[in-house]
N, C-alpha and C positions, 0 to 999 in steps of 0.2 A: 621371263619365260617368253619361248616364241606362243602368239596367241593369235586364233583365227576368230574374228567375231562376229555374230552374226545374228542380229534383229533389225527393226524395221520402223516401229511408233515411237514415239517421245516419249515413252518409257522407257526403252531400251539407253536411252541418248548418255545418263546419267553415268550408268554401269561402262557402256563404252568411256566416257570421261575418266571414271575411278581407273581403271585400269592402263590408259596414258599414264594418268598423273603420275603411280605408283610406277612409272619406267620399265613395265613388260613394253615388249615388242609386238605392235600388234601389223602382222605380217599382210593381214589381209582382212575386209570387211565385205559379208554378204546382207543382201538387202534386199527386198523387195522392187522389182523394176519399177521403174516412174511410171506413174499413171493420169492419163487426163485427169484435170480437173478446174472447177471457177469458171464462170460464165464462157471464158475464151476456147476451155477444153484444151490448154495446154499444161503440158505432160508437166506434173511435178514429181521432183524429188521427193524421199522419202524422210523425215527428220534424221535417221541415221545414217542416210548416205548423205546427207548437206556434215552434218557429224565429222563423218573419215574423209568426207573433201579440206574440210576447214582445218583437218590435223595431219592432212597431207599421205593419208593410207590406201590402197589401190582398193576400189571398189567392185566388184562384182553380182550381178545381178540374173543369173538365172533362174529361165521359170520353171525349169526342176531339175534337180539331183538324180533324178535315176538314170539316166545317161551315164554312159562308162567316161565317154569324151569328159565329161561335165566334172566326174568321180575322179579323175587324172588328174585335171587341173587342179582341186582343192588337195588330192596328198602333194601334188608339189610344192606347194607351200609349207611343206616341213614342219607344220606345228607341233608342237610338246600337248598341247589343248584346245580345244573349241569351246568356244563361250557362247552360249544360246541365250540371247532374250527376247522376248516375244518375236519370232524371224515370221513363220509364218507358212514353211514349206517344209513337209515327210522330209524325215534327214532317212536316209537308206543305210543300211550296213555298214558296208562300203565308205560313207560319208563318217559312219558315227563312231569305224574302226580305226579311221587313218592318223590321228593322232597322237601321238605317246601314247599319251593319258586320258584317252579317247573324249566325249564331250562333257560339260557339265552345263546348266539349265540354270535358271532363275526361273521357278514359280512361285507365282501371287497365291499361295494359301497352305493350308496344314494337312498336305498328302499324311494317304489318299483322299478326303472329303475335297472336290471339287477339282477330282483333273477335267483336262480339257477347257476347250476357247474363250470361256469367260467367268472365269474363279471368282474375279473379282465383282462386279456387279451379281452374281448369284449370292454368294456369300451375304451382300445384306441384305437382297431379296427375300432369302429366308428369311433372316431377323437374328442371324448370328451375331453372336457378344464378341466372339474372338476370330481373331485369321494368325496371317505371320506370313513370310515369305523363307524358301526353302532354297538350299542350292543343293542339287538332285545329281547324278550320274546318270547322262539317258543311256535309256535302251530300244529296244525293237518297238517297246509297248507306248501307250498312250499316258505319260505322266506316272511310269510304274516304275522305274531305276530305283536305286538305294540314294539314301538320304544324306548329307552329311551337314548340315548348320542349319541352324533356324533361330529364327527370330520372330517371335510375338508381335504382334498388334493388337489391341481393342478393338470395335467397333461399339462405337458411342450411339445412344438411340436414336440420333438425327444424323448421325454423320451419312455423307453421300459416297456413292461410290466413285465420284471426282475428287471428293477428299482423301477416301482412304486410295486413291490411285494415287494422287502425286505422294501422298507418307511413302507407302509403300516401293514407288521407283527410288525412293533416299533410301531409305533402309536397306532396299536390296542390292543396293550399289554399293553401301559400305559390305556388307554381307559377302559379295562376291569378289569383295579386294583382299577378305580375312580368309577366303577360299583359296586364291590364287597364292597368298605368301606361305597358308598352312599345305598345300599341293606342294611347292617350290623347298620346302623345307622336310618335304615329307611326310608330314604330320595330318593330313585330313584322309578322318576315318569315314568310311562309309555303313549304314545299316540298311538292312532290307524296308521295305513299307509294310505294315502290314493288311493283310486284303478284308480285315472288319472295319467297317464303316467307310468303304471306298464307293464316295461316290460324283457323278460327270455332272461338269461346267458346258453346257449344250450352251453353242452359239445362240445370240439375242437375235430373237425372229422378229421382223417387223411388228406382225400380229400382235406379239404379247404387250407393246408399250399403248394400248388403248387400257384406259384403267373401267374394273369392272365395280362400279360402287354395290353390287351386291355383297363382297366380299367383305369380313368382321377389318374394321378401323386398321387394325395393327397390321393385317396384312395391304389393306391397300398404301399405308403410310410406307413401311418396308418396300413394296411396288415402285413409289413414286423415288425415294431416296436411291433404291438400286439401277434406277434408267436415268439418274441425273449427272452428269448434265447431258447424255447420250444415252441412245439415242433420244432420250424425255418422254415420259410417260404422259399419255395427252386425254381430255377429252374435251365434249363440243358444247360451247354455251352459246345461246342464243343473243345475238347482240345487233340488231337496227334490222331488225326481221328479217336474219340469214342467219345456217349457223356458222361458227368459227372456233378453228381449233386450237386450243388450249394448251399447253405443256407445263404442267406441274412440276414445278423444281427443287420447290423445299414446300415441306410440311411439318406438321405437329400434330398430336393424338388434340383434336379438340372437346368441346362440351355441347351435350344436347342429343336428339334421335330424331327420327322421322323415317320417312320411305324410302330406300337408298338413292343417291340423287337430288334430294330435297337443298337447297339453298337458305341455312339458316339463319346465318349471322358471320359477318365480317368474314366471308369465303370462308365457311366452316362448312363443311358439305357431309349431310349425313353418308352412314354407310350399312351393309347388312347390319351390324351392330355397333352401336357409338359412331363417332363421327373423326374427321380428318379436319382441321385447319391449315390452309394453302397458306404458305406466307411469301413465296419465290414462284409468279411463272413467265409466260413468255407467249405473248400472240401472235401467232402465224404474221412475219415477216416484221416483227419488230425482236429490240434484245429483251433480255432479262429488267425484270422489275419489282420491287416488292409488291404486297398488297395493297397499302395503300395509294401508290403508283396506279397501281392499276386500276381500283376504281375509281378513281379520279377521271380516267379516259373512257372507260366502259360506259356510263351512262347506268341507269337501270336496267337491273338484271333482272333475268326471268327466274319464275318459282323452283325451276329444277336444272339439273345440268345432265348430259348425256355421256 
């Protein structure tokens, strides 16, 4: 099939792969403009557009679609379908009519519970057992189009939401390759969503990744798991008489109580009720380390952490 594709992060990269390999034509790839970045502030590519450089597909980058100029250019390109994964910019009407078979979406979770910008990190923030990733028919709305595949996932009581992000970019690339041959053959059927129990993936605010130990165990451990390894859920422990900030990356429900904050044993830190054991984090400009790593460089630690 002629195919227009169009996302932007290293999730996306996967699904654009599946679909080369499976020899659609992908006519054309939209992406996110390059953006400064790294100490030099020179403009990087986006993992998807290094992607459709390396496979030789004409790249396109505008910073919006609602321009008619803009809306011309992508029906010239003739496609039978538009493939969205995580792109990143309002597709307009216009954008999302000009295709045959207009566009279809890859989301990360079990529409409706969790449209919007970050299904995936909310999902275990909650402390959800299950997700799955969806290949959807958009429309005008925000993650509201009719349904047509899905595939389950778990989420494991530890698992992170950098774990279940690279499962899920597999899964939905094979997902979106069963989409395009069942579309090509005729055969993918669509169902509406239904509007009980829909509910929004609100973008990760800075604010939210300082972790609150007044909060019961389960949910600060859910907290630290759903900001890992991004943006990491942090707080400040006092180390050679300044403080220094923290980032939690893995944890476990630990054993013991005390005042939330208290520092009990082997980075087991109480919390409103029961306690959280840190086993993964990471000190403001060094990498990732276990616990025992860590204390080993820390020195002694003070009675409480903030």
């Amino acid at each position: 099939m002629r195919v227009v594709f169009m996302g932007t992060p290293e999730f996306s990269v996967p699904t654009l792969t599946e679909i080369v390999s499976a020899g659609h034509e992908v006519v054309a790839v939209y992406t996110r403009a390059p953006k400064p970045a790294g100490r030099g502030q020179e403009e990087r590519k986006s993992p998807v557009h290094l992607a459709a450089e390396g496979f030789g597909i004409p790249v396109f980058t505008p910073k919006s679609l609602k321009g008619e100029a803009e809306q011309i250019i992508f029906a010239s390109h003739g496609a039978e379908v538009g493939v969205v994964v995580a792109y990143g910019l309002l597709l307009p009407k216009p954008v999302l009519d000009a295709p045959e078979f207009g566009c279809l979406n890859l989301h990360g979770s079990l529409l409706p519970r969790w449209r919007g910008a970050a299904p995936i990190q909310r999902a275990v923030m909650a402390g959800d057992r299950e997700t799955g990733v969806m290949v959807m028919q958009m429309d005008e709305g925000l993650d509201t189009g009719p349904v047509a595949l899905i595939d389950m996932i778990p989420i494991g009581p530890d698992m992170t939401a950098g774990e279940l992000h690279d499962q899920m970019m597999r899964v939905g690339a094979d997902l979106m390759g069963r989409a395009l041959a069942a579309l090509e053959r005729g055969s993918l059927d669509f169902k509406p969503q239904p509007e009980e129990g829909a509910i929004y993936a609100k973008k990760i605010e800075k604010a939210e990744a300082r972790i609150d130990w007044s909060r019961p165990a389960d949910e600060v451990h859910n907290h630290i798991r759903g900001l890992s390894p991004f943006p990491g859920a942090w707080f400040e422990l006092e180390l050679g008489g300044k403080p220094v900030r923290i980032k939690a990356l893995r944890s476990t429900l630990g054993q013991g109580a005390g005042a939330p904050g208290t520092l009990l044993d082997n980075l087991t830190i109480a919390c409103g009720s029961g306690a959280v054991r840190l086993t993964q984090l990471q000190r403001e400009g060094k990498g990732a380390m276990d616990a025992a790593t860590f204390l080993r460089g820390a020195g002694t630690l003070p009675p409480t952490v903030s």
